[in-house]
Structure formats: C-alpha cells, structure tokens
N, C-alpha and C positions, 0 to 999 in steps of 0.2 A: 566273856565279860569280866571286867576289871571287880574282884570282890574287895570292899569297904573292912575295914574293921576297927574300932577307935582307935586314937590315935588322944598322946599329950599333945596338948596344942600353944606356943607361946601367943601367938597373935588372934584374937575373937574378934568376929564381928557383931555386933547391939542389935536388940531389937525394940523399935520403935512401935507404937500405934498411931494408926491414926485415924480418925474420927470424920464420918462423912456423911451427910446425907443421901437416900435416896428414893426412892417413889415405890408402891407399889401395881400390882394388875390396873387396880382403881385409883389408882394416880395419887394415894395417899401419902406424904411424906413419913420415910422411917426410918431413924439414927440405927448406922449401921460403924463396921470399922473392922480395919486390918493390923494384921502384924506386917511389922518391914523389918525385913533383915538388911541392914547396911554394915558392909565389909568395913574391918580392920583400915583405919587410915583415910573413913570417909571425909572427917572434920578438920583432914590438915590440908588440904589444899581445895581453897575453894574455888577454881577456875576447874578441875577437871570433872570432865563428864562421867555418866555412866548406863552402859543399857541396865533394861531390867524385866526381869521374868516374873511372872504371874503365876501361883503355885494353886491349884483347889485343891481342896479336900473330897473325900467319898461322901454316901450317903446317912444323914445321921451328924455329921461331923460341923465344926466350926474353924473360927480363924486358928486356931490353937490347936488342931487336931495333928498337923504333921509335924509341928514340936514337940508335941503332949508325948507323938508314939514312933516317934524314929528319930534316926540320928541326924538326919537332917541337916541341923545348925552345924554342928559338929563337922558331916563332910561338907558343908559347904567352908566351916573355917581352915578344913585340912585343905584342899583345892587350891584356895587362894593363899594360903601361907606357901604352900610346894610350888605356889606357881605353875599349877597343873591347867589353870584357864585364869582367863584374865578377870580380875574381884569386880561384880555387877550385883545389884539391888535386887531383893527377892522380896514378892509381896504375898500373902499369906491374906487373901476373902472368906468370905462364905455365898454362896447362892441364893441362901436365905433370906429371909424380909425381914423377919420380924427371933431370929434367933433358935437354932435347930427344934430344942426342946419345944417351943411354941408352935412350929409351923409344921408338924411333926404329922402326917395323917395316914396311920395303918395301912387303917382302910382303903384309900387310895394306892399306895405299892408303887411303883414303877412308873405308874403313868404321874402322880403327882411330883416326883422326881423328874419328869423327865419336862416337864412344865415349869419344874423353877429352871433350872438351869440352860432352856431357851429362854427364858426371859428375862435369867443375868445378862444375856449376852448386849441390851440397851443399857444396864447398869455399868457394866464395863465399859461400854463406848464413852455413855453421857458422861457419868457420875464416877467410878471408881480412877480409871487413867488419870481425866484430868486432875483428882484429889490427890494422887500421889504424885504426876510428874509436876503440878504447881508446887510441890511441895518440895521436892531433891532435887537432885541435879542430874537428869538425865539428857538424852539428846535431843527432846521436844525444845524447839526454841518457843514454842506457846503450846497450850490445849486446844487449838482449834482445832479443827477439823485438817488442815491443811501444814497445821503442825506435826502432828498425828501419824498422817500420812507422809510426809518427806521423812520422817522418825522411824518408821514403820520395820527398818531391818535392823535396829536396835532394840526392838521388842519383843517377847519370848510368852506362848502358854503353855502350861503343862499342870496335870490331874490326874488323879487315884479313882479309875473305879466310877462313880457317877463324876467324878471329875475330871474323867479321862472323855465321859461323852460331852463334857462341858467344852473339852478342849477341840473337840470336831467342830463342833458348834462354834469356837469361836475363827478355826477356821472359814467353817461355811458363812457365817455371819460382818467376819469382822477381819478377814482377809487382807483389808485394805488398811487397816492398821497394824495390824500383828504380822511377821513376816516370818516368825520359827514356833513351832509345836511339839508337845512330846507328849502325848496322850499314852495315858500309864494303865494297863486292866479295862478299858473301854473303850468300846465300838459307837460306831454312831448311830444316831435313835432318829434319825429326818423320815425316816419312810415309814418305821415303827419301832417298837422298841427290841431290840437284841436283831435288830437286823443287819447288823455283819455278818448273822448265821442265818436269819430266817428270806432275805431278800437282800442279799449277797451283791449281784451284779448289777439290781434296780441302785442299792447305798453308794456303789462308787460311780456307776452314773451320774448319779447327784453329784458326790463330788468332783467329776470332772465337769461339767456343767456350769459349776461355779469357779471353777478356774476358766474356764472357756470365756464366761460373761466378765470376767475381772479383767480380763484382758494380760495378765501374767506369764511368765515362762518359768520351767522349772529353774530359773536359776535366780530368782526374786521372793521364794518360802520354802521353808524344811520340814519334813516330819519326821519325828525320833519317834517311834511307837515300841512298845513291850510290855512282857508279860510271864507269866511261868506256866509251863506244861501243867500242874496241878490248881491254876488259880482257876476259878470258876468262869471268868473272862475269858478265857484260854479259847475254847468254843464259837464264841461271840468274836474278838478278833482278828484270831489267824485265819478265817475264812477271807476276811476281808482285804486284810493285809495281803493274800495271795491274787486276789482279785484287782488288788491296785497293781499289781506286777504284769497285769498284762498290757497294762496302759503307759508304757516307757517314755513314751513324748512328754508326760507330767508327772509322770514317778518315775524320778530313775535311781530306782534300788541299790543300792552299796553296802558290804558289810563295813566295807572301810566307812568309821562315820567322819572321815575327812573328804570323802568323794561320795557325788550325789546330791539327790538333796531329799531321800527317801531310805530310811535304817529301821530294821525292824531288831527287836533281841527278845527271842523264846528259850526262858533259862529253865534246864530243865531241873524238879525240885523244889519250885519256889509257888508257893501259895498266894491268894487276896489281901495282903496285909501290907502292911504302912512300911515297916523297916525293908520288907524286900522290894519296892517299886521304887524307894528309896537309895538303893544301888545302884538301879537301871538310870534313876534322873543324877546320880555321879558319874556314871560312865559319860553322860550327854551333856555334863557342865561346857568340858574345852568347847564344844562345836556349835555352839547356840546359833550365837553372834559370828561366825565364821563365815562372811561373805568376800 
C-alpha cells in the first residue's frame, strides 16, 4: 500500500454545502446537508463533466467528521494536482435524520446503527443523488431514475466503519445506480449484524444473489475493500472478504487494483480510525472510475 503523508499543495479544491431535504421512518420531513468537495478548476470550464463519490462517516459521526479527523481533503488535493487520478466530486452525508447528537440511542448499540444506515440507502436514491447531481456537473443528464442508472459507472461509495456497512448496503440496495464501492472497516449486517464473521458464507450468498437478480457481470461494479490487522473490523471483514474469493464468476480478486473488479488491502499495523482508512481510500482514488 501507497502511504500518504502531507504534502504543500499549490492547487485546493473548496468545499461546498449543501442543503436538502429528506423524510424520515414516519415519512416526516427533515433539513438535512452535506459537505462537497469540488476539485481545483471546477468553476473554469463549464461544459466539463465529473464523476463523483459518496464518502460516510463511522458511527457517532456527521457530515464533517472525515474533514474534522483526517487528511482527507488534503490527499484528495495532492491526487488531483499529481495527476495521480483523474479530479472527481466528493460528497461528504450523514445517515442520520435528525443530527448525530440527537438521534444518538446507547441503548440501542448496533442494531439502532444498523437501522439508520439501511434506511439511508431510500435517502440516497430519492433525496441525496438527486440534491447533488441537480446541483454540479456530473454525468447524470437528469435525476431520474433512468438518468441515474445510464450514470451509474461514474458513480462511487465508500465508508468508515458503520459506513463501511453502509457501503454494502448500497451495494445490495442501490446496485443499479452506484457502479464502484470501497467499503472501509465494515462487513455487511443483511443477515445480522458482524456477520462477516458470525454468518460468513449465508452474507455472501446474499450478495451474490443480488448480483444474480441485477442481472450484471463482474465487469459492470468494483469493490475496493480494507482494513488493518489491529482494527477491530479486521475479524468481521476478512472472513468475508475470503469468502467472496471463492465465487470468481462475480469476484474476480486482483491485487493489481487495475485488473479485476474485486481488491482487498489488509495493512498490517493500522487500527479503527479515520486518518488510516483514509490511506486505503488514496490508494483507491486512480481506479474508481476506471471502466
């Protein structure tokens, strides 16, 4: 793995917010909004397009949490100044309804985490996409549904942690819009929760299942997955990760992450935290969009 380390940077890219409605369980509307990060040079030409990736946060966390605690902007500004991948739009949600500290319930643990972030995944379809691609210049020629989808292999998700299970999820859910993933420190929760490790061979069932009913070939979505030998995730999902290994007709594993469309990176060293998963998602900038 490629290690980050700052760098002086001449050319930044801005970040924007932006403000959106959206519903919650009980169909209640509720002002929600993201951080965009738009590359260096977005506002001089306005005929050129741009994909763009979808970033969550862990659990606990809001739109600002992976600017708050890693370098994030930074390697994204070094990348695209080096010309290390090509400069694409980064959107920075929350899961949340009503604002972490608010929706916030001990008590509940895991399973109340694991409830919002399946039922972001209607908020990203309806509500969050189209908020942001009506709003830049990406490759949707509308938000329809039909925009969306012909769109779909300039679109990117990726997650920390419970936003690493978000990112399964938006596989499993939203497949047909999203066409690359890089789920960071998290397994997927469809069967139950940490069941990368506890129901191992039922979790990729599932997801070969949903590629099966999509109708897709591995050469139509990617998954970038990783994690560090001490991160707590580690447990949870390298069992799975190994388990999708033996299904090569829809994972076909590469370390090269220019062949394939299946990358796993277990670093060894690197703990649960924001600035190291942060790496992982620099190593995976060049190949998002690489169809």
């Amino acid at each position: 793995m490629k290690l980050y380390r700052q760098h002086d940077i001449e050319y930044r890219g801005t970040i924007r917010r932006v403000d959106y409605v959206s519903t919650d369980a009980e169909g209640v509307q509720v002002n929600k909004y993201a951080n965009v990060y738009l590359p260096f040079g977005y506002d001089e030409d306005p005929e050129k397009k741009y994909n763009v990736l979808y970033v969550m946060h862990g659990g606990g966390g809001n739109p600002d949490a992976w600017l708050d605690s890693s370098l994030i902007k930074n390697e994204l500004d070094y990348a695209f100044s080096e010309k290390e991948a090509e400069p694409f739009i980064v959107v920075f949600p929350t899961y949340y309804k009503r604002g972490a500290k608010a929706d916030q319930k001990p008590e509940a643990g895991f399973e109340y985490g694991n409830e919002q972030i399946r039922f972001f995944q209607k908020e990203l379809r309806e509500d969050l996409i189209p908020a942001i691609e009506s709003t830049f210049r990406t490759y949707a020629e509308d938000t329809s549904f039909e925009g969306l989808k012909a769109s779909r292999k300039h679109r990117a998700f990726s997650g920390f942690s419970m936003g690493g299970g978000t990112t399964w999820y938006a596989f499993t859910d939203n497949l047909d819009i999203i066409a690359s993933f890089a789920p960071l420190s998290g397994d997927l929760w469809a069967i139950e929760m940490r069941g990368g490790q506890t129901k191992t061979k039922e979790t990729v069932e599932y997801l070969v299942n949903v590629i099966k009913e999509s109708g897709y070939t591995p050469d139509d979505y990617k998954i970038f997955a990783a994690t560090g030998v001490e991160d707590i995730a580690n447990p949870n999902l390298t069992p799975q990760v190994e388990e999708m290994k033996k299904y090569p007709e829809f994972f076909r594993f590469s370390e090269d992450l220019s062949e394939g469309n299946f990358h796993y990176i277990l670093q060894e060293g690197y703990e649960h935290a924001y600035h190291r998963v942060a790496e992982y998602l620099y190593n995976f900038l060049p190949y998002l969009f690489q169809y």
